[in-house]
N, C-alpha and C positions, 0 to 999 in steps of 0.2 A: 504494500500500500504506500502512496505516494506521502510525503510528508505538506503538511497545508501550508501555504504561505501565509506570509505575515505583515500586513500593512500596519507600521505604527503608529499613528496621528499625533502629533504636537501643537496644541492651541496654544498659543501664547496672545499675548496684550501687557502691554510695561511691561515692570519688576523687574530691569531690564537687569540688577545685579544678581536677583537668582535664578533670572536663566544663566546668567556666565557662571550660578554654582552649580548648578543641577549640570547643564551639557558637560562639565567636565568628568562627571560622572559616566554619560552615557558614553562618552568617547574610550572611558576603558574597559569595557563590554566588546567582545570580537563576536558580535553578529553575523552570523553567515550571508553573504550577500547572493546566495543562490535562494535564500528562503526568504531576505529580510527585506522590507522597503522602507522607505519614511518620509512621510508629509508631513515639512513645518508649515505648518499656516497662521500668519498672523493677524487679529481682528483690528489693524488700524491702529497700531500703538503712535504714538507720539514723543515715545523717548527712543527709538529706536528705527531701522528700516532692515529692508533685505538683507544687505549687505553686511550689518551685525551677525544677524540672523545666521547666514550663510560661514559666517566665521568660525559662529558655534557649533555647528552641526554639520558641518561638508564633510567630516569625515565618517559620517554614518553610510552605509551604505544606501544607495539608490535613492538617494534624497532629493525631494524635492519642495520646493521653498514657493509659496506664494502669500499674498497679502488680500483681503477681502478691501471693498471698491466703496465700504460703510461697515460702520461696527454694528456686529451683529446681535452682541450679549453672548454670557458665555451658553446659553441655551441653544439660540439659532446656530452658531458657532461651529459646533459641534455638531448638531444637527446637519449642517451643508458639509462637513467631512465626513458622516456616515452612507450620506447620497453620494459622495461623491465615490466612496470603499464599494456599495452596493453596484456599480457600474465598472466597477474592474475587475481584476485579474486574481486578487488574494481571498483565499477562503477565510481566513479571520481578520478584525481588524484587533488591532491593544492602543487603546487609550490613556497617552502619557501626557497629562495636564503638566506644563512650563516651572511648576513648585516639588516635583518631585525629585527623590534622590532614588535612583534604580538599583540595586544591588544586582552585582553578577549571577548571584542564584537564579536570574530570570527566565535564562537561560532552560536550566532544569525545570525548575516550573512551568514552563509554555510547553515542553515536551511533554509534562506531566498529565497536565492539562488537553491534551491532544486532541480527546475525543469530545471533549466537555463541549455543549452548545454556551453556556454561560457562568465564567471563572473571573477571577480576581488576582493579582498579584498582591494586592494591599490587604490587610487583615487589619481593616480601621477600629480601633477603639468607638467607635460612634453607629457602628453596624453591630446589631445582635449575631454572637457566634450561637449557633443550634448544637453540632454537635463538632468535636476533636477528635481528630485522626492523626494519625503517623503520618506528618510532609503537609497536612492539607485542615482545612474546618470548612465545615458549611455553612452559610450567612442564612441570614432574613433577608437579607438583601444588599445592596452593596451601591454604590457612587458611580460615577462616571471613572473616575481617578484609576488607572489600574485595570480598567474592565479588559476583558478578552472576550469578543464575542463573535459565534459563527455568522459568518456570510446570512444561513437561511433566517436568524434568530433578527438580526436589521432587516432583512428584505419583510418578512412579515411584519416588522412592527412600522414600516414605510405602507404596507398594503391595507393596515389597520386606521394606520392618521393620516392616510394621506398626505398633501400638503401642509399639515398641521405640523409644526415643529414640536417636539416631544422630549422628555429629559430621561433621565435614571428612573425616576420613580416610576416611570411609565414603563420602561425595562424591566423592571421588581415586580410589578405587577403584571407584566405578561407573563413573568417567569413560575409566579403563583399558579396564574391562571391555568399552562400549560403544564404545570406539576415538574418542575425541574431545580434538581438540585444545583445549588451555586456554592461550587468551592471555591475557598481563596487561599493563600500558599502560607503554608503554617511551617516555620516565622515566613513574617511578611520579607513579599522581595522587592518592595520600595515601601518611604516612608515620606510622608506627607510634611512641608516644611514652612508651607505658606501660610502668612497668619493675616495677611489683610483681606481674608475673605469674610462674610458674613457670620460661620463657622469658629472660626479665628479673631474674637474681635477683645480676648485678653488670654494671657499666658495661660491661666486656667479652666479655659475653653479649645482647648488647642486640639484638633484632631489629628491626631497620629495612630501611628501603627500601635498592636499592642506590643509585637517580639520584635520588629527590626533589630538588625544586630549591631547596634550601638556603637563598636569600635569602629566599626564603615565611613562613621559621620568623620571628614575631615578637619583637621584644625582652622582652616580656610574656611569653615561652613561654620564653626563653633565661633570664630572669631567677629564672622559678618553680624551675628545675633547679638554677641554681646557689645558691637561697636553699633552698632543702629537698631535694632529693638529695646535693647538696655537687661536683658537677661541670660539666662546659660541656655542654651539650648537643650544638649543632656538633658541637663535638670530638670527641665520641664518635661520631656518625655518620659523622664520615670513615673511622673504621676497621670495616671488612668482619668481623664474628666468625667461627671457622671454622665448618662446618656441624656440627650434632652428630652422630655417627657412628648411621646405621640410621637409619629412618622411626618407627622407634619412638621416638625421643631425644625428637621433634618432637611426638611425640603429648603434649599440656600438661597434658592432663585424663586421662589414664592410664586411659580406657574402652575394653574391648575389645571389637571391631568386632564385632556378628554374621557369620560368614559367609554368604553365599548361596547359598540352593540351586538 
């Protein structure tokens, strides 16, 4: 059996110093460039252009870099790089939001994950784990951050909403519907780093991994924290924040889901 390919999307917009943290990351990861591709796409940033962009990332394999022509929010966003994976070549796409730090274990886990219609690399403190396994846990559901999802699992939720642009929760929810288990890679093989999102709005709301492996984080990544957020990094990732009450708390982008009929 053939091995599936792997289209890895990158939304970015600013935060233009932890993309220069995170791609240092990805660039020492040896992605197969027979299996791997990657679309940076940016929503219009204003501290930044292609050319950054392309700085930080050319050396991923089969990369390609465009900019959207109006920002789209990070919903639409993402949304016009699932239509855009649904029309080509790769049977899954992995979704790596511009705040993450990827671990080389990712590697093993996408393999892991082979057969899975709907997996995770990130093992968020902020997603209910169901149950724990050896390598792997099952979610309640899980974020955009990190998702891995087959080719047929987007096409159908494109044939569901149509033109309606749709997020994560709408993903969790077909994944219920459809009765599918969602593994995520236990320890996490990326960690979440970004705090100016909704999610992220004080040190002790801070959504992280629960296991990421902690010596991974560079001194360069520990240092940026504590020169311009004013805290440890580490530190704060040792403490678990509680869940926010309801699946609503979690929803970041406050769009409400179409129902289905």
């Amino acid at each position: 059996m053939s091995i599936k390919k792997i289209l890895a999307v990158i939304p970015t917009f600013n935060r233009k110093d932890l993309v220069e943290l995170t791609s240092a990351y990805l660039r020492r990861i040896p992605f197969d460039p027979g299996r791997f591709s990657f679309l940076i796409s940016d929503d219009c940033s204003d501290e930044y252009g292609l050319t950054f962009l392309q700085a930080a990332y050319s050396a991923l394999p089969n990369a390609t870099f465009m900019k959207t022509s109006r920002n789209a929010g990070p919903v639409g966003h993402v949304w016009s790089l699932l239509r855009l994976f649904v029309g080509g070549e790769h049977d899954k796409v992995l979704i790596l939001d511009s705040d993450l730090i990827v671990h080389e274990s990712c590697l093993r886990c996408i393999d892991d994950f082979e057969s899975e219609l709907v997996s995770s690399l990130y093992n968020s403190c902020f997603h209910e784990t169901v149950e724990e396994h050896e390598g792997y846990c099952t979610k309640a559901d899980i974020g955009w951050a990190g998702a891995l999802i087959d080719k047929g699992v987007v096409r159908e939720m494109f044939r569901r909403h149509g033109s309606r642009p749709f997020d994560d929760w709408a993903l969790c929810d077909f994944a219920k519907r459809a009765r599918l288990t969602i593994k995520a890679s236990r320890p996490s093989a990326i960690e979440h780093i970004g705090v100016s999102g909704m999610n992220n709005a004080a040190p002790d709301q801070f959504d992280h991994s629960i296991d990421f492996p902690r010596d991974y984080i560079d001194e360069a990544t520990r240092n940026y924290f504590l020169r311009n957020r004013g805290f440890d990094l580490l530190q704060c990732l040792e403490s678990k924040p509680d869940r926010p009450p309801g699946a609503d708390a979690l929803n970041v982008f406050r769009i409400a889901t179409p129902k289905n009929v």
